[in-house]
C-alpha positions in Angstrom: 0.0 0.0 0.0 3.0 2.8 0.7 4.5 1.7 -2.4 1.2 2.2 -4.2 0.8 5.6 -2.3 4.1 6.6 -3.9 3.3 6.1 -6.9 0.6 8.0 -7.3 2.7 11.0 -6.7 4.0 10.3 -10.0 3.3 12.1 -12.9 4.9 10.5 -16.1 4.4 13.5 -18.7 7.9 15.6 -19.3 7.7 18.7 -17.7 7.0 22.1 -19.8 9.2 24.4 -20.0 8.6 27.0 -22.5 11.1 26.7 -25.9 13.5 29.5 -26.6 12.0 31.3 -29.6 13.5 30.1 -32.7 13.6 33.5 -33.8 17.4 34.9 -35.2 17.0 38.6 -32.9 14.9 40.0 -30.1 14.2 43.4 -30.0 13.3 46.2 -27.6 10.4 45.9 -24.9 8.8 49.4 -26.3 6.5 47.5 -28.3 4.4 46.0 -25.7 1.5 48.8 -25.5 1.0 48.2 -29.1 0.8 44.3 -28.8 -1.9 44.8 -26.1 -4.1 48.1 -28.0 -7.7 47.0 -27.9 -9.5 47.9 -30.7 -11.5 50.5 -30.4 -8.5 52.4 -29.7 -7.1 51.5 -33.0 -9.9 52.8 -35.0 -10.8 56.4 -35.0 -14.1 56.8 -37.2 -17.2 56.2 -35.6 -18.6 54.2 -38.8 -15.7 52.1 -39.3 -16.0 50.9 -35.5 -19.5 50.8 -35.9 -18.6 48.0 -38.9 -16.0 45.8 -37.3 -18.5 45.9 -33.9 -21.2 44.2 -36.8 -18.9 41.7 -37.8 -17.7 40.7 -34.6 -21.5 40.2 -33.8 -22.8 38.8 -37.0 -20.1 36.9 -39.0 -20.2 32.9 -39.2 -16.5 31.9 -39.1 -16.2 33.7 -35.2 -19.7 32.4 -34.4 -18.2 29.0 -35.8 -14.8 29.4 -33.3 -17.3 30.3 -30.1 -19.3 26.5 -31.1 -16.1 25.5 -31.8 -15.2 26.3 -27.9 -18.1 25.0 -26.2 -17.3 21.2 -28.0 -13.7 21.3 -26.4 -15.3 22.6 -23.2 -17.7 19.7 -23.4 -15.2 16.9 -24.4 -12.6 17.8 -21.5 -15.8 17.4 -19.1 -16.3 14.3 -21.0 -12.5 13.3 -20.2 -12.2 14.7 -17.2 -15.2 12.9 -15.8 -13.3 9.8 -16.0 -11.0 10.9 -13.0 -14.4 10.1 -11.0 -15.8 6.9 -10.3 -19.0 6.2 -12.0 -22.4 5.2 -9.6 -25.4 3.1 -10.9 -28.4 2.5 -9.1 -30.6 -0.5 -10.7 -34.0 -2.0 -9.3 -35.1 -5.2 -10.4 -38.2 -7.8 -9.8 -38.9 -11.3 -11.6 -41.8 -13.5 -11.3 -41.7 -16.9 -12.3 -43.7 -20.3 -11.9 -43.6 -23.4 -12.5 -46.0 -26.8 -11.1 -48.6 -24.4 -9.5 -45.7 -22.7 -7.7 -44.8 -19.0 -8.0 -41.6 -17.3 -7.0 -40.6 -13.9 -7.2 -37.6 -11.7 -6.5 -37.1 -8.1 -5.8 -33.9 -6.0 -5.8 -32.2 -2.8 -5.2 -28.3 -2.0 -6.3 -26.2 0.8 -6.1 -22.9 -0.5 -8.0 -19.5 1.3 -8.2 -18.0 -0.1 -12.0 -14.8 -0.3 -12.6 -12.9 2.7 -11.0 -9.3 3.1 -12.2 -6.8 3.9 -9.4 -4.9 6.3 -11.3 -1.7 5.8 -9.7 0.5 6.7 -12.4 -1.6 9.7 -14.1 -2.9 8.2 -17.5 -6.4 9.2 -16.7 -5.0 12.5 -14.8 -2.8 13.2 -18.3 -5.7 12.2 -20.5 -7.8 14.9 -18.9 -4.8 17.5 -19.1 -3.9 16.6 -22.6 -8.2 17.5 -23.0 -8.2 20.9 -21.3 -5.1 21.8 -23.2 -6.7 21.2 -26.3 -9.5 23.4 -24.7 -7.2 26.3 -24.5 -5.6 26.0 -27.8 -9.2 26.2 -29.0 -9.7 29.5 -27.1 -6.9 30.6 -28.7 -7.8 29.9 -32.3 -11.1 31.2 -31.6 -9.3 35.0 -30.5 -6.9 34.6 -33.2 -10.4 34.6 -35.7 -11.4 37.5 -33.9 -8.5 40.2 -34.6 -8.6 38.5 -37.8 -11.8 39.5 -38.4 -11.1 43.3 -37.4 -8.2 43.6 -39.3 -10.4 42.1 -42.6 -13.1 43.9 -41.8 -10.8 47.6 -41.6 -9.1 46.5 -44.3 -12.0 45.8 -46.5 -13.9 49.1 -45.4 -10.5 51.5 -46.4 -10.1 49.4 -49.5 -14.0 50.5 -50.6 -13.4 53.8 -49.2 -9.9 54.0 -51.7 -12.0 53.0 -54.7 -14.8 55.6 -54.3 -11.9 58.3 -54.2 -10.2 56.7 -57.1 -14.1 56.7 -58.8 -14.2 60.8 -58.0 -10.9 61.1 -59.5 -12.0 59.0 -62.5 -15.3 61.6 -62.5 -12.8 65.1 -62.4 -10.7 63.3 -64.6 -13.3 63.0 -67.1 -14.4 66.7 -66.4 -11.0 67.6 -67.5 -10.8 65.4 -70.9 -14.4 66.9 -71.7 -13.1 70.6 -71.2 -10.0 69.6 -72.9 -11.9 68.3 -75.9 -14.1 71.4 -76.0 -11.3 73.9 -76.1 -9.6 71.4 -79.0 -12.6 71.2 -81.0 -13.6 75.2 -81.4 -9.7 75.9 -82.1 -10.2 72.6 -85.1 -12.6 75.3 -85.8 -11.0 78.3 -86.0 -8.0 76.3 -87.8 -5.5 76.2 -85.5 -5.3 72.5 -84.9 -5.5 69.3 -87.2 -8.0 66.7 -87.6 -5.3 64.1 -86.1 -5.3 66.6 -82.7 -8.7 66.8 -82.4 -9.1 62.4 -82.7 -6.4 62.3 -79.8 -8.3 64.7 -77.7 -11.9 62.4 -77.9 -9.5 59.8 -77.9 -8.6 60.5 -74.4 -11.7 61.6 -73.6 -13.1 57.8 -74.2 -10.3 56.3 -72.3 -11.6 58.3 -69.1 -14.9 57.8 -70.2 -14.5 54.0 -69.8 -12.7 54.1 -66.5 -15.1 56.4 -64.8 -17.5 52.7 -66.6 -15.3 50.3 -64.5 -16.1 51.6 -61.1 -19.2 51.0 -60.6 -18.4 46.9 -60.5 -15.6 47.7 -58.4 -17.4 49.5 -55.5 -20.2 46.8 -55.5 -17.8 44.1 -55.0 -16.0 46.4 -52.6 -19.6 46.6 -50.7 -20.2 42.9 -51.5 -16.8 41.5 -49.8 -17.3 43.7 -47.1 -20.8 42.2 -46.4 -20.0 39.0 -46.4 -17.5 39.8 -43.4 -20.1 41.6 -41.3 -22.6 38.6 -42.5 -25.2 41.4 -43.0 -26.1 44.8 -45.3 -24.4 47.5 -44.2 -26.5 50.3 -43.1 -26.1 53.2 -44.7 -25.1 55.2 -41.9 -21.6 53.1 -42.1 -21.1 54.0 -45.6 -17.8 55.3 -46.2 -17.0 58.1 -48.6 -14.2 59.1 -50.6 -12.5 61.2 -48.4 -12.1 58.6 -46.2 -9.2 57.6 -48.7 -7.8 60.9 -47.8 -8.6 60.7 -44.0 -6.7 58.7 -40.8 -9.4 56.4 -39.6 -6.9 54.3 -37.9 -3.8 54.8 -35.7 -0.9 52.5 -34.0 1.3 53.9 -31.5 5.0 54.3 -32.6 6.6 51.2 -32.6 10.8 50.0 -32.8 12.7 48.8 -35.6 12.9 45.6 -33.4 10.0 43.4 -31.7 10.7 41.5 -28.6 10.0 37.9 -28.3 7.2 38.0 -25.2 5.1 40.2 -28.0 5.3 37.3 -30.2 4.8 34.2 -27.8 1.9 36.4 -27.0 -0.2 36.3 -30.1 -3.4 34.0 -29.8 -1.7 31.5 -33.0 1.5 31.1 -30.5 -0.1 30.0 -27.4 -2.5 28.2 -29.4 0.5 26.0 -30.4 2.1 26.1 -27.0 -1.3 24.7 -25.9 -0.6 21.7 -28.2 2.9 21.4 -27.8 1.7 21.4 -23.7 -1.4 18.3 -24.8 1.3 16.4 -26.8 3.4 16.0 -23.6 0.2 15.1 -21.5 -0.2 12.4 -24.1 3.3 10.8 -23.8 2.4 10.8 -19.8 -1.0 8.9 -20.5 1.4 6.4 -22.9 3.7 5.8 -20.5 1.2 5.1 -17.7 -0.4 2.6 -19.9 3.2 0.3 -19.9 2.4 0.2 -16.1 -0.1 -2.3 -14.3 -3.5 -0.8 -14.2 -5.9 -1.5 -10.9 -9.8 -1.2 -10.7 -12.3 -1.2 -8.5 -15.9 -3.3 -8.4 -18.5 -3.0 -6.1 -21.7 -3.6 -5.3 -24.7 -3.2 -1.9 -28.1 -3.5 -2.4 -30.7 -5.4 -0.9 -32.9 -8.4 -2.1 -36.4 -10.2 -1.4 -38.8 -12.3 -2.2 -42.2 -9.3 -1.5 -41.1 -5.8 -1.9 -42.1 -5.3 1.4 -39.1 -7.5 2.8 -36.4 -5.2 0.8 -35.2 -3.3 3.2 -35.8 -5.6 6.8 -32.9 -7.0 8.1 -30.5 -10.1 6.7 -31.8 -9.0 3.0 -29.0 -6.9 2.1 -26.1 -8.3 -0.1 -22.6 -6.5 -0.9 -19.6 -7.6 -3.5 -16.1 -6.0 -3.8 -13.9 -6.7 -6.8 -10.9 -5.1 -7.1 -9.0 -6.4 -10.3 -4.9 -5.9 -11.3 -4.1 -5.8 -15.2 -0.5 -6.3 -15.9 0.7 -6.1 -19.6 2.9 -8.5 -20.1 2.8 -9.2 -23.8 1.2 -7.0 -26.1 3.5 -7.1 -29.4 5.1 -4.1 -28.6 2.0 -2.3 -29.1 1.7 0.1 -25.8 6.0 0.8 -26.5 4.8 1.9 -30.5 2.0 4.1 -28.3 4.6 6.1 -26.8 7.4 6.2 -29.6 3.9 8.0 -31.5 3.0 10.4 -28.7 6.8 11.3 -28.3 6.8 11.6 -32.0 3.9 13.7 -31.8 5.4 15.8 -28.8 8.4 16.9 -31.4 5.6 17.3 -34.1 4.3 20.4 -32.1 7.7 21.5 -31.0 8.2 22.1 -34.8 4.9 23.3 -35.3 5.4 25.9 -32.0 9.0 27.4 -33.6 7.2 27.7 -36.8 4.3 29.5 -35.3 7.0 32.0 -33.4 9.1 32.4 -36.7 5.9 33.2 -39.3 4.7 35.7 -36.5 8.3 37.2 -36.2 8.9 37.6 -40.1 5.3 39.2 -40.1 6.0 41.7 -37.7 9.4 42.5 -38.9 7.7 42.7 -42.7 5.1 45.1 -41.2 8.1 47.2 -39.6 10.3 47.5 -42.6 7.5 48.6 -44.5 6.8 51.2 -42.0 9.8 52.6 -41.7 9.6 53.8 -45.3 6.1 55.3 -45.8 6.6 58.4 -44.4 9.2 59.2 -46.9 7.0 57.6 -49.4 4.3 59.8 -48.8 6.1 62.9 -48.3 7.9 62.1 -51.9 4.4 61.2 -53.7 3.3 64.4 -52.3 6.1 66.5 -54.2 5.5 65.0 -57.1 1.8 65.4 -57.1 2.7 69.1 -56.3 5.1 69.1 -59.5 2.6 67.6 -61.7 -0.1 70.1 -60.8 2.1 72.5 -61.7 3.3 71.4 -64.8 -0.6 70.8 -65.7 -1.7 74.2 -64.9 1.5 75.4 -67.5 0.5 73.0 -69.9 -2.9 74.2 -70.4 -1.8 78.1 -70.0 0.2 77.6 -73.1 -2.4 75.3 -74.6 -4.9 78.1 -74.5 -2.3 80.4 -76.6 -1.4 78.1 -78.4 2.6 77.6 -77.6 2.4 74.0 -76.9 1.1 71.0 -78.4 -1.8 68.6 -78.1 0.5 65.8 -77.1 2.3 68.0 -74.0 -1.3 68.9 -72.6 -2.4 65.3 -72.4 1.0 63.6 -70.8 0.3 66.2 -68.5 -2.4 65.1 -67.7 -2.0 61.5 -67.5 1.3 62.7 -65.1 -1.4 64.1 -62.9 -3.1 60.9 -62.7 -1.0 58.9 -62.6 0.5 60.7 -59.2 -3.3 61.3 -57.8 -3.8 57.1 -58.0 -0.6 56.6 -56.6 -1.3 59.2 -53.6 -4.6 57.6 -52.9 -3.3 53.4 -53.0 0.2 54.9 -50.9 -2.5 56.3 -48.1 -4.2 53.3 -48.2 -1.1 51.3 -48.1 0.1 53.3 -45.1 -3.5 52.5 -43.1 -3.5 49.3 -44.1 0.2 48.9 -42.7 -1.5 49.8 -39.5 -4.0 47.0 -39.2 -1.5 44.9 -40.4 0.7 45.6 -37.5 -2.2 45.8 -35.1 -3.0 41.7 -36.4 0.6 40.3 -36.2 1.3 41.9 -32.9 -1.9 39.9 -31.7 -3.1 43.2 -30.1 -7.1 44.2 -29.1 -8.3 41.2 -27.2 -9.2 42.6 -24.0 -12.4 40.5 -23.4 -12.5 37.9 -19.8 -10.8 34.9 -20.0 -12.5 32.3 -21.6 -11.0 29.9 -19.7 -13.1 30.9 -16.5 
């Protein structure tokens, strides 16, 4: 019995201890607050919070993850139950005859079936390998959720960009119509050929059949969009082009570097720590299966022949069976059990420093990329400047006729050309923002699920 005591102070599962990240630098400890920025502080318009608050509410892949939590929840209660021993009451009564004689029997049984002494934890890992598939499945389910934000931003800035590149499209059109006006009365007047005149409604067709293309674009902008909040949007929501123009969303100002706790912090990380943490609960339960197993039977009740003779004295009855199982040949089949959890347990080692490098070379992407768009924008905004200028020359000269046909429309096209690039650089620079608010695994500041 003391040696039995003993061993159930054994635990046969490795102990966790967290890997190193397998990550070639660590950074600086400044970027915390940004890993841990809910949402709403992210987002600064009133509609766009307004949309990602509808998707979190409304959209089927997160409302999937919640179901998703509820069957782990219930299939660790299901496992963990087993740690318990298991109670059955039965009642009985048979009546029988036979040569003009009658006999009948009545019972009552409360019966304890086959309770495992779990001295050497499989049951206790089995149950731990189940509630740390629990938590991984919590974390999946928050790792949808900033998901879904940063899809959801993303895809409201996106329809915002195209109805400012759609008003562009519009002025341009204004422009190659005023153009083609001022070309046609100097064809006129003489001053210009035929050939001028056919490049001026030229252009004006071109613009004419990209202001035609929009129109597709913004309804699959509002269609993709839609499908995230799993819902219309109201109208109210809308965005509008200068919301292309506008900052809707902001991060605080982040290092070159990242340190690693950010990282082993985002929901996909501990998600695979929470495997990497089953997996070793598994080669416990493996290894506890090579060892003798004991169980316990019993049985009281009480038995009679007239119901009303159950419960008087001498009618009760009792049974104890406890029962030993000790493997002794089994073809090498429980050893193969735990050369496959132990497998397993490096499986999700691999998968755990693939999880910290992907979010490391995320963040990192997201940084570099950051590091450059304020230059980018300040040197798309001097060329913009420069082209407006060198428009507003080109159609002076135009007017008195100093410069050709061909110098008014590459200027133009220069102006356009630098007005699309402003707009997708802006939303480039927004959308860097989300994208660094998702791989920093920032904006979950809901209770713990696992409560």
């Amino acid at each position: 019995m003391a040696s039995l005591a003993l061993a159930g102070c054994v635990n046969l599962a490795p102990d966790h201890v967290r890997p190193e990240p397998a990550v070639p630098r660590a950074g600086t400890e400044a970027a915390v607050d940004a890993a841990s920025l809910d949402w709403h502080a992210v987002f600064l318009d009133d509609r766009l919070r307004g949309t990602v608050d509808l998707a979190l509410r409304q959209n089927r892949d997160l409302r999937v993850a919640v179901l998703q939590i509820e069957q782990s929840r219930a299939a660790f209660r299901q496992t963990d139950a087993q740690r318990l021993p298991t109670l059955n009451a039965s009642g009985g009564a048979t009546r029988s005859g036979a040569a003009g004689q009658v006999a009948q029997q009545v019972s009552l049984q409360l019966a304890l079936s086959s309770y495992e002494l779990d001295f050497f934890g499989r049951v206790r890992n089995l149950s731990a390998s189940a509630e740390q598939s629990l938590f991984a499945t919590i974390e999946s389910r928050r790792s949808v959720q900033i998901s879904l934000v940063a899809e959801t931003a993303s895809a409201w800035l996106t329809w915002a960009a195209d109805l400012e590149r759609q008003r562009l499209a519009l002025q341009t059109l204004e422009s190659r119509e005023r153009t083609l006006a001022l070309t046609r009365r100097r064809h006129e007047l003489g001053a210009v050929s035929g050939l001028v005149l056919a490049q001026a409604q030229t252009s004006l067709e071109s613009a004419r059949a990209d202001v035609a293309a929009y129109p597709a674009t913004i309804a699959q902008d509002r269609h993709a969009l839609e499908l995230l909040i799993g819902m219309a949007l109201p109208a109210a929501l809308e965005p509008n082009a200068s919301d292309a123009l506008a900052t809707v969303s902001r991060l605080v100002d982040l290092p070159a570097g990242v340190p690693s706790s950010v990282l082993q912090r985002r929901p996909d990380v501990l998600s695979a720590e929470h495997a990497l943490i089953a997996s070793q609960a598994d080669i416990g339960a493996a290894r506890a299966a090579t060892f003798p197993s004991i169980s316990l039977t019993a049985s009281a009740g009480t038995g009679s022949t007239a119901l009303s003779g159950l419960f008087k004295s001498g009618s009760g009855t009792w049974s104890f069976g406890p029962s030993v199982s000790l493997p002794i040949f089994d073809g090498g089949a429980r050893r193969a059990a735990v050369a496959q959890s132990e497998a397993g347990r490096d499986i999700a080692l691999a998968r755990y420093d693939k999880a910290v490098q992907t979010a490391f070379r995320e963040v990192a992407d997201a940084l570099a990329v950051r590091a450059t768009l304020a230059d980018r924008l300040a040197a798309q905004q001097a060329l913009l400047a420069s082209t407006e200028r060198q428009l507003r020359l080109a159609e002076t000269q135009y007017r008195v006729g100093s410069t050709t046909q061909l110098d008014l429309l590459d200027a133009q096209r220069s102006l356009v050309d630098a007005q699309q690039s402003l707009i997708a650089l802006r939303l480039a620079e927004q959308l860097n923002r989300i994208a660094l608010y998702k791989v920093l695994g920032g904006g979950w500041q809901a209770g713990d699920e696992r409560s």
